[in-house]
N, C-alpha and C positions, 0 to 999 in steps of 0.2 A: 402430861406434856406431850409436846408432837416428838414422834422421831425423825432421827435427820433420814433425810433425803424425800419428807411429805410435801408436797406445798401446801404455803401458808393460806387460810380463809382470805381473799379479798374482801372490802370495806369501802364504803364512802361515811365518811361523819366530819360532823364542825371539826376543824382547829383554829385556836388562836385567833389565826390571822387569813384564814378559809370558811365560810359558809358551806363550804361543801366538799374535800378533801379527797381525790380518788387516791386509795394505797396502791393500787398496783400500777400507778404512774413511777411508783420506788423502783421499782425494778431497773438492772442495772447496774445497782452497788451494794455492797452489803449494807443491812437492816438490823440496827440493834432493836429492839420491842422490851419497854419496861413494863408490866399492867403492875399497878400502883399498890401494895397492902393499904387498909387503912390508916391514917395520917399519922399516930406515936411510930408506928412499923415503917413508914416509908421516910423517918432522916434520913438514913444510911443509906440506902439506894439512891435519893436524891445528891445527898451529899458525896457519893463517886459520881454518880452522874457528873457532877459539878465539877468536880477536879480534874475532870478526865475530858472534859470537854473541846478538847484541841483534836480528838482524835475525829471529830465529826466534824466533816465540813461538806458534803453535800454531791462529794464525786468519787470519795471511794468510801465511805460510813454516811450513812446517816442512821439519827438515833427517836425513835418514835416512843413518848411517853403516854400510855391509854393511863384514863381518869375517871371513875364513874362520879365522883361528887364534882357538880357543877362551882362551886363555893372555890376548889381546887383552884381552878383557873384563874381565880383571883390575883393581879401581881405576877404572873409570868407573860413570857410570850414568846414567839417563834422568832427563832435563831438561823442563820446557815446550819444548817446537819442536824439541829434541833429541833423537832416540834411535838405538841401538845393537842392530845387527840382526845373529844369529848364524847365518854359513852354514857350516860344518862340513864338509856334503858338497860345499860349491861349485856346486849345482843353484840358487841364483837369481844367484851370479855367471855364470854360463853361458848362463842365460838373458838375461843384460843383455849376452852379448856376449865376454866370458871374461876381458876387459880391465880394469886400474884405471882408472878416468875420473871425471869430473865429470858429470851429468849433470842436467837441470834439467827439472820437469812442469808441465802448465798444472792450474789446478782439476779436469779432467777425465780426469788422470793419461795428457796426452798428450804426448810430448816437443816442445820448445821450442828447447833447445842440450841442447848434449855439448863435453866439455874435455878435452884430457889432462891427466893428472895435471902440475904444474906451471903453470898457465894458471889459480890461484888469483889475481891481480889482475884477471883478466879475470871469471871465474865471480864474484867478489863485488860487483864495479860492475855486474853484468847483475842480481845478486839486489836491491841497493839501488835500484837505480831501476822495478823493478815497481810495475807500474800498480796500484789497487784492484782486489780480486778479481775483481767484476761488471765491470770494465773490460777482461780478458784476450785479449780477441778482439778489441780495437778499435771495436767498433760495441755497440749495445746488445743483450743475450743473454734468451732464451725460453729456457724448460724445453720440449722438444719430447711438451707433453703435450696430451689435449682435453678439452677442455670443454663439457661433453652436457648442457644443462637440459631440463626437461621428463621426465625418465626415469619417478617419481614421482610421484602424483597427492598432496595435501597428508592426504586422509584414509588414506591405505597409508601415510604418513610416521608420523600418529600413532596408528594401528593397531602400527607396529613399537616406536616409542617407549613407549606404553603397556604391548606387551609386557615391554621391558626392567626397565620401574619394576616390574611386578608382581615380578621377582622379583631385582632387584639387579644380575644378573651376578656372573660369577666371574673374579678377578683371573687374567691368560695369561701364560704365558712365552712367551722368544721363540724360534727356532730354533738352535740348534748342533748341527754334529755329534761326536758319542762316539763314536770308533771307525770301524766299517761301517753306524752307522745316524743317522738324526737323531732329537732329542728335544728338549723343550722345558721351558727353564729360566729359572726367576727372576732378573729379576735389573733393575738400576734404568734400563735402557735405555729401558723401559715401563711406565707406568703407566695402566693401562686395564681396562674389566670387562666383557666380553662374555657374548653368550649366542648360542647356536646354533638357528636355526629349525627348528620339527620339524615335518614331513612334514605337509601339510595347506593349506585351504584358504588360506591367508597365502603359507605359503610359494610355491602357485602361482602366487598372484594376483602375485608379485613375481616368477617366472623368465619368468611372459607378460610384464611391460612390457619386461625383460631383453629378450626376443627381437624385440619389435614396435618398439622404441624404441629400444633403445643396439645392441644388435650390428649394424643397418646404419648406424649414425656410425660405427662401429668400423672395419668395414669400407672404408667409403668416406675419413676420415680417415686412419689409419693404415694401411689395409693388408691389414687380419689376420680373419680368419675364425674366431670364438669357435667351439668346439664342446663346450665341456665348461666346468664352474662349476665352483670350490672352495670349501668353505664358504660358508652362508649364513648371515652373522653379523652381529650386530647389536652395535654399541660403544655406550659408553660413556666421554668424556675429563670430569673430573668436576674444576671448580680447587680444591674443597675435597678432593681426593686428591693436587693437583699433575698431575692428570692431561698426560701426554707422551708422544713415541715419539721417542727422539732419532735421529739420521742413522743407516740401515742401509737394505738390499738385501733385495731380498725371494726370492732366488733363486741365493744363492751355498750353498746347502748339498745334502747327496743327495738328500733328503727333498723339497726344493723345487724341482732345478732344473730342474723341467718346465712351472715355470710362466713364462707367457709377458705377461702383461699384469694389472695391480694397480687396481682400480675404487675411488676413495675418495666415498660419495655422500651428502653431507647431510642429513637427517633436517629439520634445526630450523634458525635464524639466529640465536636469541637467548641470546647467548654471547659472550664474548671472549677473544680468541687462537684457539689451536687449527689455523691456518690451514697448507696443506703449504707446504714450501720445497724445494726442487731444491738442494744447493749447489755442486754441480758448472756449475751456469747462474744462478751471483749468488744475492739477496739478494731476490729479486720474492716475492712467497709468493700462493697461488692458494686462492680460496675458489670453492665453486661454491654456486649457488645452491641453497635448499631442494627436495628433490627432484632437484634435477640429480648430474652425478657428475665428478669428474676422471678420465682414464683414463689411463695408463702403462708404461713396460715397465720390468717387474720387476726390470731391471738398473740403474735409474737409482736413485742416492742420493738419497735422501728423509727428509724427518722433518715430522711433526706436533707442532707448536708449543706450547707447554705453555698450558694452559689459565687465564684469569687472571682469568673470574666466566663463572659458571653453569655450565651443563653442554651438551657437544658430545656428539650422537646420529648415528651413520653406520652404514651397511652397508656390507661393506665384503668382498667377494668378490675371487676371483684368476680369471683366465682362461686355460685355454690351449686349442691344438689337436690333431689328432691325433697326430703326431708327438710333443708334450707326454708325451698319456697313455700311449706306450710304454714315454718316458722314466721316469715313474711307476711304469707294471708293471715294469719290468726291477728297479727299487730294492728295491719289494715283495715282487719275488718275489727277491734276494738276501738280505732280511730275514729270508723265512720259511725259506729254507733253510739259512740259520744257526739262527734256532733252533730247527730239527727235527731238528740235527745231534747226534750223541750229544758229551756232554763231556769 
């Protein structure tokens, strides 16, 4: 079994009620994990499962049952805080270990306990007496992000904003990938209207504060040496659209995973909601000031808050470094050599 405090293997597989199931969308709340003994060995697991089912509801437990016989799935199906994950080939029971077990995640999908099968009075007294999510660590939890004002000068703020109003924006998808490439797809995760800066005196005048202003916080805060920007884009969250970006990663697909750090930077303040949240680190939600910017890394579950009057104006670029952009070439260049290849 894992010990506490590993993180757990991430997974994509069928459930239920999914084609195609990402786990580290869990993140966020604790994660109970059953992998199944063989069916005479799995009543008693299913059967607390089943009685104890009120404690899963999908915002502070949910409860993931892996399954390698396909037959299993027969007759059940996905619930609030419940679902049912199909492993077939046995590649993420293998990954957990090889074993049936109990096994239990903190918000940040990092293990806590592990049980043998059988150790059902114990696994569900440890699941009933969990703290509030923002309470998991014992002490009070930060989203390990910074916070950079001044990046912005107020007339480049609405130099950008003006931009955006001249011409609307256009509603974006988000990322997934099809196949060996990524692309991007509607869908209600986001709702938001961007526009992309073209080449010119604006756009300059915004990658010089980038370099004279934020990438040494960057550096000295976290760590990391910018050397390359991705898009220069300007949002739009708008509450006469609903405008939102619910919980996702900005760097779990092919197409993205070279990016290294996520800049969210304020334009305006007069607006409500909107604000990010972390939910992997509670319930805190972080505004920056007009012109300032939040910084991030890409791996960290995040969402922009749905907008509830007026309208939120951000820029809103990705970072990485060089190591990044190889990762990028290597993607682009299997793209283009699929489709130069004859059919």
């Amino acid at each position: 079994m894992f010990a506490p405090g590993q993180p757990a293997p991430y997974f994509v597989a069928p459930t239920v009620s999914s084609p195609e199931f990402v786990f580290d969308t869990a993140g966020g709340r604790y994660v109970l994990m059953l992998f199944l003994p063989p069916v005479e060995a799995a009543r008693e697991p299913l059967a607390a499962l089943s009685r104890n089912q009120g404690l899963f509801d999908d915002a502070k437990v949910s409860a993931f049952v892996v399954l390698r016989d396909p037959q299993s799935l027969q007759g059940v199906k996905d619930v609030r805080g419940l679902r049912w994950v199909q492993d077939t080939t046995g590649a993420i029971t293998k990954g957990y270990g090889g074993e049936p077990h109990w096994l239990l995640l903190d918000p940040t999908l990092r293990v806590m306990a592990g049980w043998p099968i059988g150790a059902e009075a114990e696994v569900f007294a440890r699941v009933a007496a969990l703290p509030p999510v923002a309470e998991h660590a014992g002490v009070p939890l930060h989203a390990p992000v910074l916070i950079a004002p001044r990046i912005l000068e107020p007339e480049l703020c609405a130099a950008l904003i003006a931009l955006h109003r001249e011409t609307g924006g256009e509603a974006t998808g988000v990322m997934r990938d099809v196949g060996d490439r990524t692309v991007a797809v509607m869908d209600e995760l986001k709702k938001r209207r961007d526009i992309w800066l073209p080449d010119g005196e604006l756009k300059d005048a915004v990658q010089a504060r980038l370099e004279r202003r934020l990438y040494p916080l960057i550096k000295l805060g976290l760590g990391f040496r910018v050397t390359h920007v991705e898009r220069f884009l300007v949002s739009c969250y708008d509450a006469d659209d609903g405008g939102v970006f619910h919980a996702h990663r900005d760097n779990t697909t092919q197409g993205t995973a070279h990016r290294n750090f996520a800049c969210s930077l304020n334009l305006n303040d007069d607006f409500e909601g909107g604000d990010l949240r972390f939910p992997e680190f509670g319930r805190a939600t972080y505004r920056p000031p007009p012109g300032g910017a939040v910084v991030f890394s890409c791996g960290l579950m995040h969402e922009a808050l749905r907008i509830t009057r007026g309208r939120r104006y951000a820029f809103l670029p990705f970072f990485h470094d060089e190591a990044g952009a190889k990762i990028l070439a290597a993607y682009q260049a299997r793209v283009a050599a699929k489709e130069a290849a004859p059919a």
